[in-house]
PyMOL Python script that loads the backbone (N, CA, C, O; Angstrom):
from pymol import cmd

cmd.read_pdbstr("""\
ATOM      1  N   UNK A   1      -8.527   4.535 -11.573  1.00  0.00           N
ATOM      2  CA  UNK A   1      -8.911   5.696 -10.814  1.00  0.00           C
ATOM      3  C   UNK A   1      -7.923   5.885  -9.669  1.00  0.00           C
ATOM      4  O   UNK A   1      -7.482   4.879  -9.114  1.00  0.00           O
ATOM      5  N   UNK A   2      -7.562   7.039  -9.294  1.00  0.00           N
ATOM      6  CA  UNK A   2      -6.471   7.389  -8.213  1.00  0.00           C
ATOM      7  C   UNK A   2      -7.362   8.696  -7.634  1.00  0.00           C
ATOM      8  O   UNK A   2      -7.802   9.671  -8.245  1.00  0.00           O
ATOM      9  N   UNK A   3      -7.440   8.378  -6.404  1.00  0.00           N
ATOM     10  CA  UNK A   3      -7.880   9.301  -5.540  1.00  0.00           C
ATOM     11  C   UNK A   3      -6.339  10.459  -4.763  1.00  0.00           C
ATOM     12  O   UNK A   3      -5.233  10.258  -4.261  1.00  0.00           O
ATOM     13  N   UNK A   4      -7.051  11.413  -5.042  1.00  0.00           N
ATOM     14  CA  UNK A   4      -5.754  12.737  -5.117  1.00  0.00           C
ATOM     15  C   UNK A   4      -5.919  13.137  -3.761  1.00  0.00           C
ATOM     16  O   UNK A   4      -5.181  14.020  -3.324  1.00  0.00           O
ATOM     17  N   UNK A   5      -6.984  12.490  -2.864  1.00  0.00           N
ATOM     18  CA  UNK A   5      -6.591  12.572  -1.076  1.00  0.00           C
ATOM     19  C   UNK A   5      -5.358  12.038  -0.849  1.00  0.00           C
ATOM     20  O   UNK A   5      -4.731  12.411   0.143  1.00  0.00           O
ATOM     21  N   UNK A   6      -4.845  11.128  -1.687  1.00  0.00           N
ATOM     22  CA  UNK A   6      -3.378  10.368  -1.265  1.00  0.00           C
ATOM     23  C   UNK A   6      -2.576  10.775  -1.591  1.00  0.00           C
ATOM     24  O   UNK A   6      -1.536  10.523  -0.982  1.00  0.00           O
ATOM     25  N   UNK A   7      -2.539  11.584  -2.649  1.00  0.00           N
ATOM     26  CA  UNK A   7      -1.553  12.798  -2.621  1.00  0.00           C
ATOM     27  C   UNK A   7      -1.214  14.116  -2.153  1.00  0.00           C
ATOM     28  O   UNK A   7      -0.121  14.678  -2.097  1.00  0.00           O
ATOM     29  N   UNK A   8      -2.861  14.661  -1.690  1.00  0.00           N
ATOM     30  CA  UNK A   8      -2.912  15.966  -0.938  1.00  0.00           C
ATOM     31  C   UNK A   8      -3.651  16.203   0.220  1.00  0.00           C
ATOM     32  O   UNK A   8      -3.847  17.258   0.822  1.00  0.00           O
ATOM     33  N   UNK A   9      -4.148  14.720   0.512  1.00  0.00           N
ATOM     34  CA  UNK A   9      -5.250  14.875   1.756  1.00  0.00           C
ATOM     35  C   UNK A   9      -4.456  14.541   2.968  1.00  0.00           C
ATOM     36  O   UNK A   9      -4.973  14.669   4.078  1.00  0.00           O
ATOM     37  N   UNK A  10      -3.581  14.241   2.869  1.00  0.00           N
ATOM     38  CA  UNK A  10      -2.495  14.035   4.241  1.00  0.00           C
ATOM     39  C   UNK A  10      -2.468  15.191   5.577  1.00  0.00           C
ATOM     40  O   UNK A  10      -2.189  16.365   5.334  1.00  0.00           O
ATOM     41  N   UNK A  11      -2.730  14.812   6.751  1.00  0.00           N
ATOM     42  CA  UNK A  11      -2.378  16.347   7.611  1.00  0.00           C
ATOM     43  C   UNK A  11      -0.832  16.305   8.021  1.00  0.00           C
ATOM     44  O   UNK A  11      -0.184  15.278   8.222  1.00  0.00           O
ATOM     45  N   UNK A  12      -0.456  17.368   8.089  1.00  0.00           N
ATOM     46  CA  UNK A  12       1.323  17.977   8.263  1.00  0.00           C
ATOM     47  C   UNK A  12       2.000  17.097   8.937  1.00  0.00           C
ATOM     48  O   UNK A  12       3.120  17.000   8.435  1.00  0.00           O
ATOM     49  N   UNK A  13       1.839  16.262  10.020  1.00  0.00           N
ATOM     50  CA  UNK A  13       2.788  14.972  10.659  1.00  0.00           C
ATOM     51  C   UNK A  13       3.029  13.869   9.256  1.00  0.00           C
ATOM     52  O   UNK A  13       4.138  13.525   8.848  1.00  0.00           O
ATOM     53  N   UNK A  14       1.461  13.358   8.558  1.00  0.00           N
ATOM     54  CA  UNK A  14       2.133  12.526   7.490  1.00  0.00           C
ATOM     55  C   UNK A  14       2.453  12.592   6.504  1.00  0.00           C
ATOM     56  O   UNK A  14       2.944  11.684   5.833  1.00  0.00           O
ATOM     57  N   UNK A  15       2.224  13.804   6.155  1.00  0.00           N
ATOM     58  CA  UNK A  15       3.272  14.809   4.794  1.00  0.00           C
ATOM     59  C   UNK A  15       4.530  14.376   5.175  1.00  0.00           C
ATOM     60  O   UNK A  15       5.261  13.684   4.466  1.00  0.00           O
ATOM     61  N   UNK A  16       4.838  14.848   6.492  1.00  0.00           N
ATOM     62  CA  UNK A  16       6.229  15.334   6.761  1.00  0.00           C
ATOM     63  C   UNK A  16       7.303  13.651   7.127  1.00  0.00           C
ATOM     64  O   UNK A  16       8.528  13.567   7.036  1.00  0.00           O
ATOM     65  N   UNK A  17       6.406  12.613   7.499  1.00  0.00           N
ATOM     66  CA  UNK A  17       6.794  11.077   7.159  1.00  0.00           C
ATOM     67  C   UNK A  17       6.887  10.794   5.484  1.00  0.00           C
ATOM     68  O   UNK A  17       7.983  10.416   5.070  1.00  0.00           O
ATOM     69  N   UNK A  18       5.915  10.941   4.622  1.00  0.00           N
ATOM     70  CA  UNK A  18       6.131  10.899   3.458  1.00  0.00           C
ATOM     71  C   UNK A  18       7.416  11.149   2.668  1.00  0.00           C
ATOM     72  O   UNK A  18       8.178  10.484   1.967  1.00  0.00           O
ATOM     73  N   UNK A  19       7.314  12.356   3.082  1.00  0.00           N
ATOM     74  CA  UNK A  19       8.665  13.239   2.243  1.00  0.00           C
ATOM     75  C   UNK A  19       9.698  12.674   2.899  1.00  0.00           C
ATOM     76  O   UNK A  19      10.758  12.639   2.274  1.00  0.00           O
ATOM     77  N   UNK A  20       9.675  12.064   4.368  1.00  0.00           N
ATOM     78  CA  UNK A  20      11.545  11.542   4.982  1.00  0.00           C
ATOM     79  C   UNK A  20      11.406  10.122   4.034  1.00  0.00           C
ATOM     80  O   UNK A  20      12.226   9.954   3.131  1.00  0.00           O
ATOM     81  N   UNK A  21      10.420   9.190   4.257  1.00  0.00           N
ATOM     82  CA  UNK A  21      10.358   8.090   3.301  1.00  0.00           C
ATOM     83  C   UNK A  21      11.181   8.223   1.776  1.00  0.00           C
ATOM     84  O   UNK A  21      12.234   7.704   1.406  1.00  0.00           O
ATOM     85  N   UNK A  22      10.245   9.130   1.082  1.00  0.00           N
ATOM     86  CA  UNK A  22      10.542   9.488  -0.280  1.00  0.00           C
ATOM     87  C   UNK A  22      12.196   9.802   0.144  1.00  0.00           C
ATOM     88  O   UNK A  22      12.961   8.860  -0.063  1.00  0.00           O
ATOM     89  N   UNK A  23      12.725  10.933   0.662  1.00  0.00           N
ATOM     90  CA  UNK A  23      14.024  11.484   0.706  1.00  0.00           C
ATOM     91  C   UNK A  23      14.777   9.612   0.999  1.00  0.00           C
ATOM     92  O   UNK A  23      15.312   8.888   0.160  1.00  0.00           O
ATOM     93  N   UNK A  24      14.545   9.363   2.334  1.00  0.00           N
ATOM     94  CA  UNK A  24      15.660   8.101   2.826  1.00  0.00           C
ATOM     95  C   UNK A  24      15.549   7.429   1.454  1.00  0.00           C
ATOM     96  O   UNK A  24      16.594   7.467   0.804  1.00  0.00           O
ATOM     97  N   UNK A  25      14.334   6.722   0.779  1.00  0.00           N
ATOM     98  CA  UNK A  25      14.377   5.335   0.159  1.00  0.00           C
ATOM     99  C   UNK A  25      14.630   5.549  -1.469  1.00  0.00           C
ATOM    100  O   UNK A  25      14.729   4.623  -2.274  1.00  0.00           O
ATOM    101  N   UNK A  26      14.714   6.966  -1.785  1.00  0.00           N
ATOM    102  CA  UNK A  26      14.621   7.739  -2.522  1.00  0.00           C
ATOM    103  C   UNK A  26      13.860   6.987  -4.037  1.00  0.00           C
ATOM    104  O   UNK A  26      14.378   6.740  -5.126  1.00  0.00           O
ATOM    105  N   UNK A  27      12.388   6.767  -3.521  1.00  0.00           N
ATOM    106  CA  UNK A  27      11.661   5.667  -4.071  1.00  0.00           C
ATOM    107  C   UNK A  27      10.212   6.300  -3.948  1.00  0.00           C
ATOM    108  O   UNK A  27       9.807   6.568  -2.817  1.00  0.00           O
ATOM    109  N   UNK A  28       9.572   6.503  -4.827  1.00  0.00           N
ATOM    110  CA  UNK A  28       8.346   6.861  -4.431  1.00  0.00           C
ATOM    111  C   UNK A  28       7.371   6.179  -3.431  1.00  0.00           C
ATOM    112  O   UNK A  28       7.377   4.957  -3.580  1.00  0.00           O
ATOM    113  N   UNK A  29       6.658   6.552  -2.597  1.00  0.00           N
ATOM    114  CA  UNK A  29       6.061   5.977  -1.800  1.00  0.00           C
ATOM    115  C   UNK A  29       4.681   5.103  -2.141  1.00  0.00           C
ATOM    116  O   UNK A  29       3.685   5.620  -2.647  1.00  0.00           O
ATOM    117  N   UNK A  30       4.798   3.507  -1.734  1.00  0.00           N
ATOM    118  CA  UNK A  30       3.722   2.941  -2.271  1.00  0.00           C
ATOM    119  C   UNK A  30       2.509   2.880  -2.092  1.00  0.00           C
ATOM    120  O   UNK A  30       2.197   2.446  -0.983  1.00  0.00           O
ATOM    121  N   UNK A  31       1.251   3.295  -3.120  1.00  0.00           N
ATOM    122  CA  UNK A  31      -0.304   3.646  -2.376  1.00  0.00           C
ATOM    123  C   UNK A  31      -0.379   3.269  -1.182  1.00  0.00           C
ATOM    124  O   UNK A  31      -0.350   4.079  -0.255  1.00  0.00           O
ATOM    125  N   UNK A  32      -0.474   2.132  -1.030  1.00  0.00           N
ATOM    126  CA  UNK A  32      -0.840   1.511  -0.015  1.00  0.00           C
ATOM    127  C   UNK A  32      -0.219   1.870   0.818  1.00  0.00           C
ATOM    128  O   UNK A  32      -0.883   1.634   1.828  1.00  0.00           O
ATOM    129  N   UNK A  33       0.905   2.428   1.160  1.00  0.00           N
ATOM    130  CA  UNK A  33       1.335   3.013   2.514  1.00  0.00           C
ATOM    131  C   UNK A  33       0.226   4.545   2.429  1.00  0.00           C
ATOM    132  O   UNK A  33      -0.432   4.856   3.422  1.00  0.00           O
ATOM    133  N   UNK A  34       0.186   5.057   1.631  1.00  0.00           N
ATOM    134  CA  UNK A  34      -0.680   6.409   1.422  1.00  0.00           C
ATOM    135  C   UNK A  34      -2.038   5.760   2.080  1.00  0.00           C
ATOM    136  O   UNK A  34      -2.477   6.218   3.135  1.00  0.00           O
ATOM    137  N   UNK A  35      -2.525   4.932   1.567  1.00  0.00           N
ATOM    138  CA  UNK A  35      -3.758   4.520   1.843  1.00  0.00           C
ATOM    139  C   UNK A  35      -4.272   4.578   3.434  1.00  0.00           C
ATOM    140  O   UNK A  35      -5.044   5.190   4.173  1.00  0.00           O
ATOM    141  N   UNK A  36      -3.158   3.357   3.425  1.00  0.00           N
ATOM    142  CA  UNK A  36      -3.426   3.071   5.080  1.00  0.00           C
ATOM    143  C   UNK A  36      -2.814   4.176   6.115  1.00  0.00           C
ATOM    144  O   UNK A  36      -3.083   4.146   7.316  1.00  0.00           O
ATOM    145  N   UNK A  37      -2.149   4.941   5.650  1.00  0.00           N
ATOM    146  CA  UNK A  37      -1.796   6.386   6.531  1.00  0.00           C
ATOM    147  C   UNK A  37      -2.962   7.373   6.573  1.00  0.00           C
ATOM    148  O   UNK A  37      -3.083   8.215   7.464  1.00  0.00           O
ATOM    149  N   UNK A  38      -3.809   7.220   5.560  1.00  0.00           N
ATOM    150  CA  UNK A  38      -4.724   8.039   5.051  1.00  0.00           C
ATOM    151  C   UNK A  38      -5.838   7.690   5.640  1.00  0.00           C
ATOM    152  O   UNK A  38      -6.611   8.470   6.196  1.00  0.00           O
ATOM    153  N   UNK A  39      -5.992   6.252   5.520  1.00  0.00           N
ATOM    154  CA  UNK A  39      -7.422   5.847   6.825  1.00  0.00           C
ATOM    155  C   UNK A  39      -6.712   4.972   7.254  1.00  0.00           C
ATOM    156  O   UNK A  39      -6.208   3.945   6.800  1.00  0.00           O
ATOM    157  N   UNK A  40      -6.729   5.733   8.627  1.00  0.00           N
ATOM    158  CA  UNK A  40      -6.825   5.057   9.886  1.00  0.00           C
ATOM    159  C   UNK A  40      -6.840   3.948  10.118  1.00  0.00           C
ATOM    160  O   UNK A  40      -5.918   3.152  10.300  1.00  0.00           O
ATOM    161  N   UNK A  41      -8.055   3.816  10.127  1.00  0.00           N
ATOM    162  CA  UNK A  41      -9.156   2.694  10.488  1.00  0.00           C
ATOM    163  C   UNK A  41      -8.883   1.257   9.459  1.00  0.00           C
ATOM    164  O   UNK A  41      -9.462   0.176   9.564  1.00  0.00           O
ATOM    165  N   UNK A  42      -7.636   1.707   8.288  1.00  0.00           N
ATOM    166  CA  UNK A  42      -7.497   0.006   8.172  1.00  0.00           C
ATOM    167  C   UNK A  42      -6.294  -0.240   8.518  1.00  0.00           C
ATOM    168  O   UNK A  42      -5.875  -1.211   7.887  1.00  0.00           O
ATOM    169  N   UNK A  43      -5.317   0.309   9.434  1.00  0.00           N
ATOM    170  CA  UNK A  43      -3.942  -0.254  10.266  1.00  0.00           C
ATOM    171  C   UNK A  43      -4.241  -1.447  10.505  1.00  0.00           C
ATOM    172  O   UNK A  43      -3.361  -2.231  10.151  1.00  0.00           O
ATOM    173  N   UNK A  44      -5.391  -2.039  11.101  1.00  0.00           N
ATOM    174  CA  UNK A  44      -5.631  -3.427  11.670  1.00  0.00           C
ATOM    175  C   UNK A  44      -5.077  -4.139  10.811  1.00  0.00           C
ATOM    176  O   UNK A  44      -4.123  -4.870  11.078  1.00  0.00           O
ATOM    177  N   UNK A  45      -5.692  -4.007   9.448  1.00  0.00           N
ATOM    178  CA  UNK A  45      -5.464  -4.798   8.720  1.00  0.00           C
ATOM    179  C   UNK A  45      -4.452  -4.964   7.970  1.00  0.00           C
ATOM    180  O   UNK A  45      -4.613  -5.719   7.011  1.00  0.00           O
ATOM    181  N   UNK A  46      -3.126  -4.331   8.162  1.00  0.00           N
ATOM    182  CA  UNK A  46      -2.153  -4.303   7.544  1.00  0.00           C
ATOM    183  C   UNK A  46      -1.507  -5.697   7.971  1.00  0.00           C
ATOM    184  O   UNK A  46      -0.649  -6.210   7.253  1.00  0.00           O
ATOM    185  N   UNK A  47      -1.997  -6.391   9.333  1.00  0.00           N
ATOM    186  CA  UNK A  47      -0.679  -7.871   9.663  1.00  0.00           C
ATOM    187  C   UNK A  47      -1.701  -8.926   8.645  1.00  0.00           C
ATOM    188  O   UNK A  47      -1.415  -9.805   7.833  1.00  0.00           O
ATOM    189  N   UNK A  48      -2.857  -8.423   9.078  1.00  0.00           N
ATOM    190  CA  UNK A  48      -3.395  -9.737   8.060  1.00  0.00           C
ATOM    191  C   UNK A  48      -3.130  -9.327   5.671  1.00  0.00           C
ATOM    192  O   UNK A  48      -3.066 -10.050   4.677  1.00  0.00           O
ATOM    193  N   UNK A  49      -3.089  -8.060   5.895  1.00  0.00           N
ATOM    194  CA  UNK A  49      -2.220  -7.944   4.193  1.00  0.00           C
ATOM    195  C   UNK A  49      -0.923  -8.809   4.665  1.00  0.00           C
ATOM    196  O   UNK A  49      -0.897  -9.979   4.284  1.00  0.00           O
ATOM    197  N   UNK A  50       0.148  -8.335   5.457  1.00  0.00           N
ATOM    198  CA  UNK A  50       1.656  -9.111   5.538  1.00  0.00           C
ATOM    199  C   UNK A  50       1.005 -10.057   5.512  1.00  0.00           C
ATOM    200  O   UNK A  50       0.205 -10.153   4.581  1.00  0.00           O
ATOM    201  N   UNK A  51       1.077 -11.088   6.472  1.00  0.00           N
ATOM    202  CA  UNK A  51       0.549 -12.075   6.600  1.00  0.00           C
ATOM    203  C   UNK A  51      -0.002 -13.009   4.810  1.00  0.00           C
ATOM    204  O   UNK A  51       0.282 -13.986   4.117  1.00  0.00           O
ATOM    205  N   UNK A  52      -0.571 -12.277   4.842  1.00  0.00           N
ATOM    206  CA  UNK A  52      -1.322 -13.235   3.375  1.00  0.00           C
ATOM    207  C   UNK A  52      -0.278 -13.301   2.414  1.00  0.00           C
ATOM    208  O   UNK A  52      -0.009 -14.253   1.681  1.00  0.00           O
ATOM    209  N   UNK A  53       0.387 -11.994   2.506  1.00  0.00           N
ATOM    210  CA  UNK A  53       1.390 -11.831   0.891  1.00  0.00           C
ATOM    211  C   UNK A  53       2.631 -11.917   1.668  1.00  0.00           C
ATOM    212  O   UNK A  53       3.302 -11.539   0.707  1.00  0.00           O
ATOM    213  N   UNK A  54       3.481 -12.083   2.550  1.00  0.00           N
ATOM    214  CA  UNK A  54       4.546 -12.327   3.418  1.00  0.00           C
ATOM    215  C   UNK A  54       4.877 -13.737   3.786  1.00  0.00           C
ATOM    216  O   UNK A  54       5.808 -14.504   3.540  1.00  0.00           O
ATOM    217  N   UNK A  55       3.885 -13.784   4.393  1.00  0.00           N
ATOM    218  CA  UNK A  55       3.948 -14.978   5.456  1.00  0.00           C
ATOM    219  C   UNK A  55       4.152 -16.605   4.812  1.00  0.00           C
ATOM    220  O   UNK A  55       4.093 -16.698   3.586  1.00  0.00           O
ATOM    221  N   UNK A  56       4.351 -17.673   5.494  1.00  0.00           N
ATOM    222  CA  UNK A  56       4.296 -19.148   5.284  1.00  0.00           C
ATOM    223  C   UNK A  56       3.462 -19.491   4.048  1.00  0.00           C
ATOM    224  O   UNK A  56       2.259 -19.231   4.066  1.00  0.00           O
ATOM    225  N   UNK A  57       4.061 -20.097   2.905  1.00  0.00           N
ATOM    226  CA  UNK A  57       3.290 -20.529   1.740  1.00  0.00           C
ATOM    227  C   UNK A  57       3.418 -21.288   1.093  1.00  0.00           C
ATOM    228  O   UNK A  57       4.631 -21.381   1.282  1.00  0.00           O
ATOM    229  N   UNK A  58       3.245 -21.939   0.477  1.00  0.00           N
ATOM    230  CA  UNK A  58       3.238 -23.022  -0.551  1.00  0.00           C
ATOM    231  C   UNK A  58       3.314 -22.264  -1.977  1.00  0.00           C
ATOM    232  O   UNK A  58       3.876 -22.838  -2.909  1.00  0.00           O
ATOM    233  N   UNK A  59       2.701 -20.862  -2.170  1.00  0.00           N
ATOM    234  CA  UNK A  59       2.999 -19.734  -3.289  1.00  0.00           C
ATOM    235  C   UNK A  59       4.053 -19.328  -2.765  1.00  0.00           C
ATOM    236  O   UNK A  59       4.410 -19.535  -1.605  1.00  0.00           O
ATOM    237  N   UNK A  60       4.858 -18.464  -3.942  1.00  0.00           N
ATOM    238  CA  UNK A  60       5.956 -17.727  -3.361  1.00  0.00           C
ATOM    239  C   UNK A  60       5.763 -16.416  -3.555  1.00  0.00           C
ATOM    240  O   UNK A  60       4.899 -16.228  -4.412  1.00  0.00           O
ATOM    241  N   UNK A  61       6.212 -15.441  -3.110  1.00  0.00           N
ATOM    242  CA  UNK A  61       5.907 -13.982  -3.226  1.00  0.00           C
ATOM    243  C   UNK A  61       5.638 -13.531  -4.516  1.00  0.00           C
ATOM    244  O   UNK A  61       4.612 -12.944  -4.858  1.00  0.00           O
ATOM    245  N   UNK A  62       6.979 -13.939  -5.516  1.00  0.00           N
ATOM    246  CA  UNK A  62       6.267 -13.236  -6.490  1.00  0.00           C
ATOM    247  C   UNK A  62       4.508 -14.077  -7.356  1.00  0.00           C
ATOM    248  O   UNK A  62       3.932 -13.665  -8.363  1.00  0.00           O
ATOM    249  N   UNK A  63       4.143 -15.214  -6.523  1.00  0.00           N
ATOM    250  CA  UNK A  63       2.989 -15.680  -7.382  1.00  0.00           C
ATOM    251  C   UNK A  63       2.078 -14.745  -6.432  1.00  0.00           C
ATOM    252  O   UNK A  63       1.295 -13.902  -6.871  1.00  0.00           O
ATOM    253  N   UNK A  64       2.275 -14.992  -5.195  1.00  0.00           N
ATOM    254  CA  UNK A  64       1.044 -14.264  -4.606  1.00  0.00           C
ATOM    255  C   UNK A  64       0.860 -12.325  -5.552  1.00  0.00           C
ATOM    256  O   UNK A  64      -0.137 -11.696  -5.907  1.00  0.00           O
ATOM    257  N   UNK A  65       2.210 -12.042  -5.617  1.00  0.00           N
ATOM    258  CA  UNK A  65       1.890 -10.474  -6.263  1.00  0.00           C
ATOM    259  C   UNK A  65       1.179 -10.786  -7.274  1.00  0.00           C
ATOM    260  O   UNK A  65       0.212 -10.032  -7.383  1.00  0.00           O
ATOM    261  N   UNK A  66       1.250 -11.702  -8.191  1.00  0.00           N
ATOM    262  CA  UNK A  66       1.140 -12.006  -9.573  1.00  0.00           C
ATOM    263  C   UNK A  66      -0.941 -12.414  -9.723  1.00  0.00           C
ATOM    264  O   UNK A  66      -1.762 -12.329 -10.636  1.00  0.00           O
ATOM    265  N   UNK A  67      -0.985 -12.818  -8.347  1.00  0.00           N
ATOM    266  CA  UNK A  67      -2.579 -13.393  -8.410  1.00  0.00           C
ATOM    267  C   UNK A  67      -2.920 -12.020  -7.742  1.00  0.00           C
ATOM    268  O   UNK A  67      -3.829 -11.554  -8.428  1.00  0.00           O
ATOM    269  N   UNK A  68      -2.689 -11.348  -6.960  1.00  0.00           N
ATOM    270  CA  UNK A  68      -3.046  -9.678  -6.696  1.00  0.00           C
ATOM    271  C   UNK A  68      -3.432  -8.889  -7.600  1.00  0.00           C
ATOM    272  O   UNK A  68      -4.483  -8.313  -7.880  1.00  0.00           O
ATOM    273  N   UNK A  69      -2.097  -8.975  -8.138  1.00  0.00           N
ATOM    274  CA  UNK A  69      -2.422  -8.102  -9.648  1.00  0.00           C
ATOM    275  C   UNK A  69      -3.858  -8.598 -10.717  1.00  0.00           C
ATOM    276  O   UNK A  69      -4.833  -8.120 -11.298  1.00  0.00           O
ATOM    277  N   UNK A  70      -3.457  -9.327 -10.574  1.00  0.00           N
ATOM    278  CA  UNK A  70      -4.485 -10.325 -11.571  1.00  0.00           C
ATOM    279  C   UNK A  70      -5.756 -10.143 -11.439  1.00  0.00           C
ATOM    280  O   UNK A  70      -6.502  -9.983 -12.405  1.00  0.00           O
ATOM    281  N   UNK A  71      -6.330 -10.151  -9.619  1.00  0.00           N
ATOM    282  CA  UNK A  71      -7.454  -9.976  -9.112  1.00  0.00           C
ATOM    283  C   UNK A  71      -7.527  -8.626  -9.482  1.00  0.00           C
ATOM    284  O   UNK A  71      -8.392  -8.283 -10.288  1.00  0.00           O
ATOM    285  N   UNK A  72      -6.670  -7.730  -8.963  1.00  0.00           N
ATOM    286  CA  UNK A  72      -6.930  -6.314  -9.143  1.00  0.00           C
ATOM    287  C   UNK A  72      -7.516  -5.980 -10.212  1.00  0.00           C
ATOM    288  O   UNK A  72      -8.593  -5.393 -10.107  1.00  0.00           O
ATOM    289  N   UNK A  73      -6.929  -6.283 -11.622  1.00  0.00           N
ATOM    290  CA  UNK A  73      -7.079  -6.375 -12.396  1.00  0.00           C
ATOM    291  C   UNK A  73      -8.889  -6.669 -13.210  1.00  0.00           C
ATOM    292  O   UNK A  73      -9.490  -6.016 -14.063  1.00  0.00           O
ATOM    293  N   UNK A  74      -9.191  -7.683 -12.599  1.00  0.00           N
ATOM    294  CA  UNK A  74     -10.595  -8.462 -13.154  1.00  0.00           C
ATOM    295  C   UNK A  74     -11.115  -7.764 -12.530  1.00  0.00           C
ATOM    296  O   UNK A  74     -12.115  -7.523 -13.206  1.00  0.00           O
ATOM    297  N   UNK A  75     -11.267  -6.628 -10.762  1.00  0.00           N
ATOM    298  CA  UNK A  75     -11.922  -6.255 -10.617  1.00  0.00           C
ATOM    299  C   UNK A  75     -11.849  -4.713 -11.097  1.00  0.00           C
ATOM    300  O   UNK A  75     -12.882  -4.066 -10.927  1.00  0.00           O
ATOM    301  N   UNK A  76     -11.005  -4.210 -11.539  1.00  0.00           N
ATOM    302  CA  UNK A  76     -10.570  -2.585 -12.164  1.00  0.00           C
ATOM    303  C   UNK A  76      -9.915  -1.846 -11.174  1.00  0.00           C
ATOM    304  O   UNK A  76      -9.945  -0.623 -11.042  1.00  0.00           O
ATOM    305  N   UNK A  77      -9.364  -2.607 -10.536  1.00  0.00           N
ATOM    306  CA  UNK A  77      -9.020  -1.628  -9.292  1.00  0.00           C
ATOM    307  C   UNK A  77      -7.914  -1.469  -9.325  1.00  0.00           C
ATOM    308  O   UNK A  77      -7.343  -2.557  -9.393  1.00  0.00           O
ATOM    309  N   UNK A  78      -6.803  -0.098  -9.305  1.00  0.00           N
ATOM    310  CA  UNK A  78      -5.578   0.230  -9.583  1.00  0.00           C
ATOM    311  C   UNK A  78      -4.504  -0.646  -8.772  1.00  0.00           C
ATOM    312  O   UNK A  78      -3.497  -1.072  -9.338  1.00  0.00           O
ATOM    313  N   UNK A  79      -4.768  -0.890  -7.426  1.00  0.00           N
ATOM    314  CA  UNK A  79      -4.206  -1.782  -6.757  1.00  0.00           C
ATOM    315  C   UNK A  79      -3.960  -3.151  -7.347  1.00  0.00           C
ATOM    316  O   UNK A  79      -3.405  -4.021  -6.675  1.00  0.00           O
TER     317      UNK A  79
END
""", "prot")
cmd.dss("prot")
cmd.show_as("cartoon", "prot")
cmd.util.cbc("prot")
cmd.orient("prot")
């Protein structure tokens, strides 16, 4: 399921970040930046996402993506 607020529910300041993103990285922009631009209210939680999938580990990045996916996965969630 993909919610189409993240593609059209944006107001005109983060449209207009979107599209310089998209133009500079010339890369589509990843949900999760949509997401968390989109509500607010989970910025907090973006150091503790870095953090978990970034930060100091004994996993290495690509296992932590790999158990993300995985979870995502078992629970149906596009993420």
């Amino acid at each position: 399921m993909r919610l189409e607020a993240l593609n059209s529910g944006h107001k005109l300041p983060t449209k207009a970040l979107l599209a310089f993103i998209r133009t500079v990285s010339r890369q589509r922009v990843p949900d999760v930046v949509k997401t968390l631009l989109y509500r607010q209210d989970f910025l907090p939680m973006n150091d503790a996402f870095q953090t978990a999938m970034r930060g100091p580990s004994a996993w290495t990045i690509a296992d932590r993506e790999l158990m993300a996916a995985y979870i995502s996965k078992v629970n149906d969630c596009e993420f």
